[in-house]
PyMOL Python script that loads the backbone (N, CA, C, O; Angstrom):
from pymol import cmd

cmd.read_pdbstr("""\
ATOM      1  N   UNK A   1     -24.716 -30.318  47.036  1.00  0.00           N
ATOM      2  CA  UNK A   1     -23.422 -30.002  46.461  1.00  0.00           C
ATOM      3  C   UNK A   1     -23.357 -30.595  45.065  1.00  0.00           C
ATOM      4  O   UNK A   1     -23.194 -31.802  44.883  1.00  0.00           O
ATOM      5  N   UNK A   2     -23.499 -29.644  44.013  1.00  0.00           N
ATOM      6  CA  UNK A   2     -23.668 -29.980  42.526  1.00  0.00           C
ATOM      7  C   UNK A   2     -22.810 -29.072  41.169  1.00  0.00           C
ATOM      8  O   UNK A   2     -22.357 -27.964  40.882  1.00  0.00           O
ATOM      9  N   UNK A   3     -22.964 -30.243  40.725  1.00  0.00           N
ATOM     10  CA  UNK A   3     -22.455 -28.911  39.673  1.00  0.00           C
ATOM     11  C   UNK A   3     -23.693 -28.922  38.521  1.00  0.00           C
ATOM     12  O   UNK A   3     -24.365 -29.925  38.283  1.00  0.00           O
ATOM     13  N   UNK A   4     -23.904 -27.351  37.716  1.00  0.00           N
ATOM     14  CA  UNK A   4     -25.131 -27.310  37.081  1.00  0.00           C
ATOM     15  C   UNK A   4     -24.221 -26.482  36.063  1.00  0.00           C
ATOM     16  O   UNK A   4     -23.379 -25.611  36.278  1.00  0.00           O
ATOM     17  N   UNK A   5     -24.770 -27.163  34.659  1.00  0.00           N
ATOM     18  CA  UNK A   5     -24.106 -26.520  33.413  1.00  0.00           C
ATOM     19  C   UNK A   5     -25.502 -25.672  32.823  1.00  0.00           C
ATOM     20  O   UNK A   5     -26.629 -26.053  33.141  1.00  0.00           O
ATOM     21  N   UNK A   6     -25.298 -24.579  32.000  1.00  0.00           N
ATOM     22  CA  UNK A   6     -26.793 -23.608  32.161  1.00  0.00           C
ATOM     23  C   UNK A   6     -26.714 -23.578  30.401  1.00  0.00           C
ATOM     24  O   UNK A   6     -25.773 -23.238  29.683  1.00  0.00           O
ATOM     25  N   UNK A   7     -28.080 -24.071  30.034  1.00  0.00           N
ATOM     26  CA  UNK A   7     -28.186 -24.429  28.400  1.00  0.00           C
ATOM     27  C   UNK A   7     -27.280 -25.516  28.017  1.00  0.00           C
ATOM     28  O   UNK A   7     -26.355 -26.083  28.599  1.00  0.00           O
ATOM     29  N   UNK A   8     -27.859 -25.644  26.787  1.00  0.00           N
ATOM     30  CA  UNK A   8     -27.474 -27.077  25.935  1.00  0.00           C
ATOM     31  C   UNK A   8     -26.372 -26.768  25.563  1.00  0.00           C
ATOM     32  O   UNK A   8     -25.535 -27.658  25.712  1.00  0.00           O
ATOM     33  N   UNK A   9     -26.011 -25.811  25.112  1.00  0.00           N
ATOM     34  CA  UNK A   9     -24.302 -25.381  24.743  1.00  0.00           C
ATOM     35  C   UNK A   9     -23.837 -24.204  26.200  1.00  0.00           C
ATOM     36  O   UNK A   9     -23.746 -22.977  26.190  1.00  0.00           O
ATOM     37  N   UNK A  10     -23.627 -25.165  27.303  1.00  0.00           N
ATOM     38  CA  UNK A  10     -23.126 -24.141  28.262  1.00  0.00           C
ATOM     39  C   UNK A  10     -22.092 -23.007  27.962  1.00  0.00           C
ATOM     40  O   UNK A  10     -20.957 -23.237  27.545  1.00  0.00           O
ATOM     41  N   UNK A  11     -22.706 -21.487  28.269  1.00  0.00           N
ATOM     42  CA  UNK A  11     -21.842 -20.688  28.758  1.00  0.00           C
ATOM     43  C   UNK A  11     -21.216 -20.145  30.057  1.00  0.00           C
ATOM     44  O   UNK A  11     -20.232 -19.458  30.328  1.00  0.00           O
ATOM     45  N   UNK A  12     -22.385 -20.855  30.868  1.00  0.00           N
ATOM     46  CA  UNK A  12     -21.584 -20.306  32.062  1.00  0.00           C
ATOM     47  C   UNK A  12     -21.585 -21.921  33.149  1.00  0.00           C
ATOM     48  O   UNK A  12     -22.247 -22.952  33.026  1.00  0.00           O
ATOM     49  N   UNK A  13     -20.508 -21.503  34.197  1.00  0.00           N
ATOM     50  CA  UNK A  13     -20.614 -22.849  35.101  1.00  0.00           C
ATOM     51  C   UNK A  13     -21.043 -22.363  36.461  1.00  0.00           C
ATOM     52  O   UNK A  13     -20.420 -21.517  37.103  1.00  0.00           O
ATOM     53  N   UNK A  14     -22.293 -23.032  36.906  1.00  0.00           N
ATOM     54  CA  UNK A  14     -21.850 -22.997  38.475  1.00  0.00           C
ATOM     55  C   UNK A  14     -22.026 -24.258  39.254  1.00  0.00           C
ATOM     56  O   UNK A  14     -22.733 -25.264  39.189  1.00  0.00           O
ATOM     57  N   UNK A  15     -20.714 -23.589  40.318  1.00  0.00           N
ATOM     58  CA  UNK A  15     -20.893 -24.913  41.381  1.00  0.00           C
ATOM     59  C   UNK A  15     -20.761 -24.621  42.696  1.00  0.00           C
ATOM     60  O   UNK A  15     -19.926 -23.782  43.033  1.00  0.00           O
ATOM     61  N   UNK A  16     -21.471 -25.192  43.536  1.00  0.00           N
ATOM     62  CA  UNK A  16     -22.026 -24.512  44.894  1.00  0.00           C
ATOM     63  C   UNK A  16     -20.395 -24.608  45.391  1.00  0.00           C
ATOM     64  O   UNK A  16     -19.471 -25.355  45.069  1.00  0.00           O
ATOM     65  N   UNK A  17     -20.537 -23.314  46.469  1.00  0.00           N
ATOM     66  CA  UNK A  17     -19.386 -22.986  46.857  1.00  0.00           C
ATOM     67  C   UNK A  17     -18.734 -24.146  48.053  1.00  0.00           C
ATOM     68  O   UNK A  17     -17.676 -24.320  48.658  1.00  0.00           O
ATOM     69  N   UNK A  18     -19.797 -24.647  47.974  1.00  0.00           N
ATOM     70  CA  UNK A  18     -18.917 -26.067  49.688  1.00  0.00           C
ATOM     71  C   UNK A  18     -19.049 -27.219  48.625  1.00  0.00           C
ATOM     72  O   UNK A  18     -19.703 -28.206  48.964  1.00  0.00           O
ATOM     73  N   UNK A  19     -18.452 -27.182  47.288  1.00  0.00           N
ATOM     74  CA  UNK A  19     -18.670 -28.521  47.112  1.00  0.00           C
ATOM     75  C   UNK A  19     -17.012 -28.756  47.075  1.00  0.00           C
ATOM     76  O   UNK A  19     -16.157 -28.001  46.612  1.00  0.00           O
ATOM     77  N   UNK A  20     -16.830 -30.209  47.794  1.00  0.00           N
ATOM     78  CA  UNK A  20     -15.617 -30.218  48.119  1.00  0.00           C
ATOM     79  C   UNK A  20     -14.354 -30.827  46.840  1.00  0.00           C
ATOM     80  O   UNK A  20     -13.445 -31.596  47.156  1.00  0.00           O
ATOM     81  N   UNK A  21     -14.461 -30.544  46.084  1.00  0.00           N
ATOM     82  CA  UNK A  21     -13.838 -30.705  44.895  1.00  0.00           C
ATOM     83  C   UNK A  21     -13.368 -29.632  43.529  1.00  0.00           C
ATOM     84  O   UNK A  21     -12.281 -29.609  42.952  1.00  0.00           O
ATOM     85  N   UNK A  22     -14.209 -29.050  43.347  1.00  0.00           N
ATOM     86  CA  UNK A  22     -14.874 -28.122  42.164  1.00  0.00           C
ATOM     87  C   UNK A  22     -14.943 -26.438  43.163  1.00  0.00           C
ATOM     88  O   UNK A  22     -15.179 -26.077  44.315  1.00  0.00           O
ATOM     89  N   UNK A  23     -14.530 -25.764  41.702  1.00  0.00           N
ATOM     90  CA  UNK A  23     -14.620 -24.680  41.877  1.00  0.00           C
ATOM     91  C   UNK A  23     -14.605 -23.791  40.727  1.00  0.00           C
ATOM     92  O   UNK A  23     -13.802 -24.098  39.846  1.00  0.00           O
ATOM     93  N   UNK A  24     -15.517 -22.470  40.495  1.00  0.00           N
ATOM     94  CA  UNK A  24     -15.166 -21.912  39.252  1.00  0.00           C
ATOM     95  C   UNK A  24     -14.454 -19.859  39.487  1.00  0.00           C
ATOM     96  O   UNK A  24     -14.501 -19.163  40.502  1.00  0.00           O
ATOM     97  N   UNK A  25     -14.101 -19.643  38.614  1.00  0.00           N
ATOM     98  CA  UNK A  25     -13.207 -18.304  38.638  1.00  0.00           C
ATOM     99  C   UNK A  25     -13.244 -17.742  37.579  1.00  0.00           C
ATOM    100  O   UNK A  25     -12.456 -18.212  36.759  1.00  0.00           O
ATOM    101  N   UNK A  26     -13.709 -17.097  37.317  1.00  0.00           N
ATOM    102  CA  UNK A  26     -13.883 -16.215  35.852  1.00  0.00           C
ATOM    103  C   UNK A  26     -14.480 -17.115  34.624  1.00  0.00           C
ATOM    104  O   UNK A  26     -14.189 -17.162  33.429  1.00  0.00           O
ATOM    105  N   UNK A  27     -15.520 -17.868  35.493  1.00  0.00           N
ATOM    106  CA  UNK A  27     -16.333 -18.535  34.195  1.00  0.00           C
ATOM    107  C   UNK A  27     -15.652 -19.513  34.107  1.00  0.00           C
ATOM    108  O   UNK A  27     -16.014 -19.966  33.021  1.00  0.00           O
ATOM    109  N   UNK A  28     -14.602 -20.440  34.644  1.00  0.00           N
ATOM    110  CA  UNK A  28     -13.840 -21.542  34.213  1.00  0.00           C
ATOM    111  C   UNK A  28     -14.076 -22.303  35.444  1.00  0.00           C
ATOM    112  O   UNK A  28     -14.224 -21.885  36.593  1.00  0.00           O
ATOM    113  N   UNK A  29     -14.085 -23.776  34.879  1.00  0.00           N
ATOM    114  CA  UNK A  29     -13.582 -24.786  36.481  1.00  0.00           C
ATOM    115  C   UNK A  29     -12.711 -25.158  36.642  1.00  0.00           C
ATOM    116  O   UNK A  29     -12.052 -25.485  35.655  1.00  0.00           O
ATOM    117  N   UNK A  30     -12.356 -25.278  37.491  1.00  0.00           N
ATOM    118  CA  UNK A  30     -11.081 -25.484  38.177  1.00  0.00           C
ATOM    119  C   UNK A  30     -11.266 -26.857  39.357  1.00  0.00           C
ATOM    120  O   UNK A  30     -12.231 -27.620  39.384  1.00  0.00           O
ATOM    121  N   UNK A  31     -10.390 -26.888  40.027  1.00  0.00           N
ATOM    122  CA  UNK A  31     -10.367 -28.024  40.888  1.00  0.00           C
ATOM    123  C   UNK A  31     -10.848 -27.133  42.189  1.00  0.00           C
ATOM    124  O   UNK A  31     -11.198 -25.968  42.001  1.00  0.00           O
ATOM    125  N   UNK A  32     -10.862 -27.819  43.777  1.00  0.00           N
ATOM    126  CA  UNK A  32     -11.485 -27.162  44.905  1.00  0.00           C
ATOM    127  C   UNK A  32      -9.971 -26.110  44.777  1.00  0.00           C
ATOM    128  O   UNK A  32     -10.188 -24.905  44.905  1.00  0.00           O
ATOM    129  N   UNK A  33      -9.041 -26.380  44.623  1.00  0.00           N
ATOM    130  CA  UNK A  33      -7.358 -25.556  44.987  1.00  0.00           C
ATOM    131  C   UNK A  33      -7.429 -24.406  43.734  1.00  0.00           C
ATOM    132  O   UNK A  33      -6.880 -23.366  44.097  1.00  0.00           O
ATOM    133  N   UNK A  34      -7.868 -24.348  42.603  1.00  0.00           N
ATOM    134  CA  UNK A  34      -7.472 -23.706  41.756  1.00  0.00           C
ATOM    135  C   UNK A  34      -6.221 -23.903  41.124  1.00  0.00           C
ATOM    136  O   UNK A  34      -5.808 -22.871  40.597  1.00  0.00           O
ATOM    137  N   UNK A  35      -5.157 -25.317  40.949  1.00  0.00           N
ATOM    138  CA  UNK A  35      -4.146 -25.151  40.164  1.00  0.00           C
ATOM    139  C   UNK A  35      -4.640 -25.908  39.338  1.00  0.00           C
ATOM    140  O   UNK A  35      -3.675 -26.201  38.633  1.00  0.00           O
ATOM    141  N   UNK A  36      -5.739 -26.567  38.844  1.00  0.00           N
ATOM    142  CA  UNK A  36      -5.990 -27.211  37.483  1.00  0.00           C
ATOM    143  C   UNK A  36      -7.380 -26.724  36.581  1.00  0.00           C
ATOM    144  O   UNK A  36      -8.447 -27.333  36.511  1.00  0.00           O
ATOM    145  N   UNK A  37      -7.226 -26.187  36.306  1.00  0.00           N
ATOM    146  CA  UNK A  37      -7.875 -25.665  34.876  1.00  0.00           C
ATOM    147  C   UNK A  37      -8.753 -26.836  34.216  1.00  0.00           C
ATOM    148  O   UNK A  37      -8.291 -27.403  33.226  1.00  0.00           O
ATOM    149  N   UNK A  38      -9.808 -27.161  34.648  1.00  0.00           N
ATOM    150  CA  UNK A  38     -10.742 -28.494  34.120  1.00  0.00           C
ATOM    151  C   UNK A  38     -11.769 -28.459  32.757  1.00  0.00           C
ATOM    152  O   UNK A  38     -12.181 -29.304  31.963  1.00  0.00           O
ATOM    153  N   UNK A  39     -11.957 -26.858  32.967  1.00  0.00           N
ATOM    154  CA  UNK A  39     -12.722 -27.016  31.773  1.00  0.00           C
ATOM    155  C   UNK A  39     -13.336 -25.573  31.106  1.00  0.00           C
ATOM    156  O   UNK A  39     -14.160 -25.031  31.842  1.00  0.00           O
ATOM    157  N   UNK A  40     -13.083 -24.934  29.938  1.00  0.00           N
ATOM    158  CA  UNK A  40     -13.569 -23.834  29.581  1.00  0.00           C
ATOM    159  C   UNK A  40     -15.017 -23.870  28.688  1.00  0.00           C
ATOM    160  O   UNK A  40     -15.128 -24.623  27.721  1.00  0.00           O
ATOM    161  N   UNK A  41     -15.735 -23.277  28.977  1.00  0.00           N
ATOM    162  CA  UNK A  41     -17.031 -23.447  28.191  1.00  0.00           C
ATOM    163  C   UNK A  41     -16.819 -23.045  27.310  1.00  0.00           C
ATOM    164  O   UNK A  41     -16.234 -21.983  27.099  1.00  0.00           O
ATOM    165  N   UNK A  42     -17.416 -24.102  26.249  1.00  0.00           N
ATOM    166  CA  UNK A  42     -17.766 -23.887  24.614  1.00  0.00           C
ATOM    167  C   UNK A  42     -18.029 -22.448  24.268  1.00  0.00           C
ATOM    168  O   UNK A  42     -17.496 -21.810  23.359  1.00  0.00           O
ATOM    169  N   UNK A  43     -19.148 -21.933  25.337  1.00  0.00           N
ATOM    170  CA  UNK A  43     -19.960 -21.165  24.272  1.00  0.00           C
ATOM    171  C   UNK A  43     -19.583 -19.913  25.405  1.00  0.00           C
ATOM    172  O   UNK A  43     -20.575 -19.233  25.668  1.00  0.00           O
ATOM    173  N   UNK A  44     -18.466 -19.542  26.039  1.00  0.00           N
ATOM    174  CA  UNK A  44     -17.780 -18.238  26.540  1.00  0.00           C
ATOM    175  C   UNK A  44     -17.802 -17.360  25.250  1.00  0.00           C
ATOM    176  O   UNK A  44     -17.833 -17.651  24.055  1.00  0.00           O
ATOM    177  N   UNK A  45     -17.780 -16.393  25.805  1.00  0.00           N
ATOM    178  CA  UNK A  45     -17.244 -15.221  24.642  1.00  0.00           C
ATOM    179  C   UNK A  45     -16.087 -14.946  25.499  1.00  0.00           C
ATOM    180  O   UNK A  45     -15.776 -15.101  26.680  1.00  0.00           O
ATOM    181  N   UNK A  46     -15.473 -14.379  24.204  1.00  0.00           N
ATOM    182  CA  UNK A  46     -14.077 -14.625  23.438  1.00  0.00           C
ATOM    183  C   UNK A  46     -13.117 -15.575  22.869  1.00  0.00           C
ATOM    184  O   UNK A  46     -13.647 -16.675  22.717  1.00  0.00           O
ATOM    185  N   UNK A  47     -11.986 -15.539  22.529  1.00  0.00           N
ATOM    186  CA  UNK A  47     -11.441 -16.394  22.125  1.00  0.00           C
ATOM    187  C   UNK A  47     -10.649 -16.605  22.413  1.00  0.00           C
ATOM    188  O   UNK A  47     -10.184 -17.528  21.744  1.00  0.00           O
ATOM    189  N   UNK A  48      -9.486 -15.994  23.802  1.00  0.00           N
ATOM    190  CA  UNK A  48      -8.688 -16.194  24.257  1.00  0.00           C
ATOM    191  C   UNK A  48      -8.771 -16.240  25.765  1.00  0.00           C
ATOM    192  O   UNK A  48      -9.630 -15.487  26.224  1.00  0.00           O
ATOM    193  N   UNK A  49      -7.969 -17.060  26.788  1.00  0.00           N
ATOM    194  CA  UNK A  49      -8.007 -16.978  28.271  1.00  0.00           C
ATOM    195  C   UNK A  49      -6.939 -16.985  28.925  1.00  0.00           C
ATOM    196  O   UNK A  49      -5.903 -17.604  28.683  1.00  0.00           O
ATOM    197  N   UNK A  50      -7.256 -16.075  30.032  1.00  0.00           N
ATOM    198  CA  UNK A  50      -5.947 -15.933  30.606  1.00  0.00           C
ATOM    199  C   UNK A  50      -5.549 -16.739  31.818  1.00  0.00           C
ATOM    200  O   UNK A  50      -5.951 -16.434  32.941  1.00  0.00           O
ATOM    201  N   UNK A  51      -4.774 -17.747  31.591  1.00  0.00           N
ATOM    202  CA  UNK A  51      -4.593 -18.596  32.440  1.00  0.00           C
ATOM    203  C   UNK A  51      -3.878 -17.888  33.921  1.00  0.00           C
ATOM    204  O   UNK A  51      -2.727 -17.452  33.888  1.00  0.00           O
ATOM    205  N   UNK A  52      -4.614 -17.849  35.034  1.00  0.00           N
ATOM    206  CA  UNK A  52      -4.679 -17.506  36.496  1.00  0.00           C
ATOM    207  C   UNK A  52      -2.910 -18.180  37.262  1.00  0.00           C
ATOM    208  O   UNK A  52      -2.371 -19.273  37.438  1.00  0.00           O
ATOM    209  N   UNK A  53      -2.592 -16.710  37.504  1.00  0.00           N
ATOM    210  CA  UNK A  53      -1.575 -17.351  38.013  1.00  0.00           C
ATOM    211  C   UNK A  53      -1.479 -18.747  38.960  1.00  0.00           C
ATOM    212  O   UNK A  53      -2.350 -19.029  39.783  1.00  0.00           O
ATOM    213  N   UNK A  54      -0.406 -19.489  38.739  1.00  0.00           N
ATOM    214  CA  UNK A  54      -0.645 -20.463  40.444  1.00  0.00           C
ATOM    215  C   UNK A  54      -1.691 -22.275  39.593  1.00  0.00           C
ATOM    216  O   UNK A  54      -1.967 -23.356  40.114  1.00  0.00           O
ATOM    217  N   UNK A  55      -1.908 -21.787  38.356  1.00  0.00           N
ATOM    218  CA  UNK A  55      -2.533 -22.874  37.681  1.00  0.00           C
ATOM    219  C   UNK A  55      -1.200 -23.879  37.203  1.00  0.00           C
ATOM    220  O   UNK A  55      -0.334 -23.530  36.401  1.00  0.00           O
ATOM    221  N   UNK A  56      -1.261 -25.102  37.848  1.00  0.00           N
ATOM    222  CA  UNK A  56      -0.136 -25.970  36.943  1.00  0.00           C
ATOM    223  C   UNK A  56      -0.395 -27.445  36.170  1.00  0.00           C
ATOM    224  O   UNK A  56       0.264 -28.464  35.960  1.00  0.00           O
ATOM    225  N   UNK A  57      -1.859 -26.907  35.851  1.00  0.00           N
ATOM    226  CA  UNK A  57      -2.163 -28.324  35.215  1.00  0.00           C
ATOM    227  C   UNK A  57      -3.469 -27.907  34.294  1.00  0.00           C
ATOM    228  O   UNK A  57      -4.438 -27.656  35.009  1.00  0.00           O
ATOM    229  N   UNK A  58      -3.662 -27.807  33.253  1.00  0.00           N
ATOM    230  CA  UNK A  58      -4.845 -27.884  31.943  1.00  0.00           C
ATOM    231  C   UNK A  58      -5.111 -29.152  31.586  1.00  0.00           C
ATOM    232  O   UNK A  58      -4.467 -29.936  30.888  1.00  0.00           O
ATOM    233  N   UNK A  59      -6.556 -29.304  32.378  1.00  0.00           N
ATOM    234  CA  UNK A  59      -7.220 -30.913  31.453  1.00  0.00           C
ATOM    235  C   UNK A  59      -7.960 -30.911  30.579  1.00  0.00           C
ATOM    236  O   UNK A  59      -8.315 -31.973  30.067  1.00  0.00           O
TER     237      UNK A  59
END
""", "prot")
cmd.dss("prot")
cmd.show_as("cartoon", "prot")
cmd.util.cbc("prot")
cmd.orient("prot")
C-alpha cells in the first residue's frame, strides 16, 4: 500500500486502491473519503480544475 509519483515533475498520481488513507479521481489526490483535495500535479495539463462536488477542504 503506496503511493508512487511517475517522473521527476509528476503528472500523474497513483495510489493502490486499499490504501487506507489516499485516494486519487481525475488525476488529483484526495483523502481515502474524497472531501479534501491534497494535491494537484504540477505538470497536469491544463490550467484550470474542477473541484468535485462533496470536496470541503483544499490543502
Amino acid at each position: 500500500m503506496g503511493v508512487r509519483l511517475v517522473s521527476q515533475v509528476p503528472r500523474r498520481i497513483t495510489v493502490d486502491k486499499d490504501h487506507p488513507y489516499l485516494s486519487v479521481r481525475d488525476g488529483l489526490l484526495f483523502n481515502k473519503e474524497q472531501r479534501e483535495l491534497l494535491w494537484y500535479p504540477y505538470g497536469k495539463a491544463g490550467e484550470t480544475c474542477m473541484v468535485p462536488g462533496g470536496v470541503t477542504k483544499i490543502g
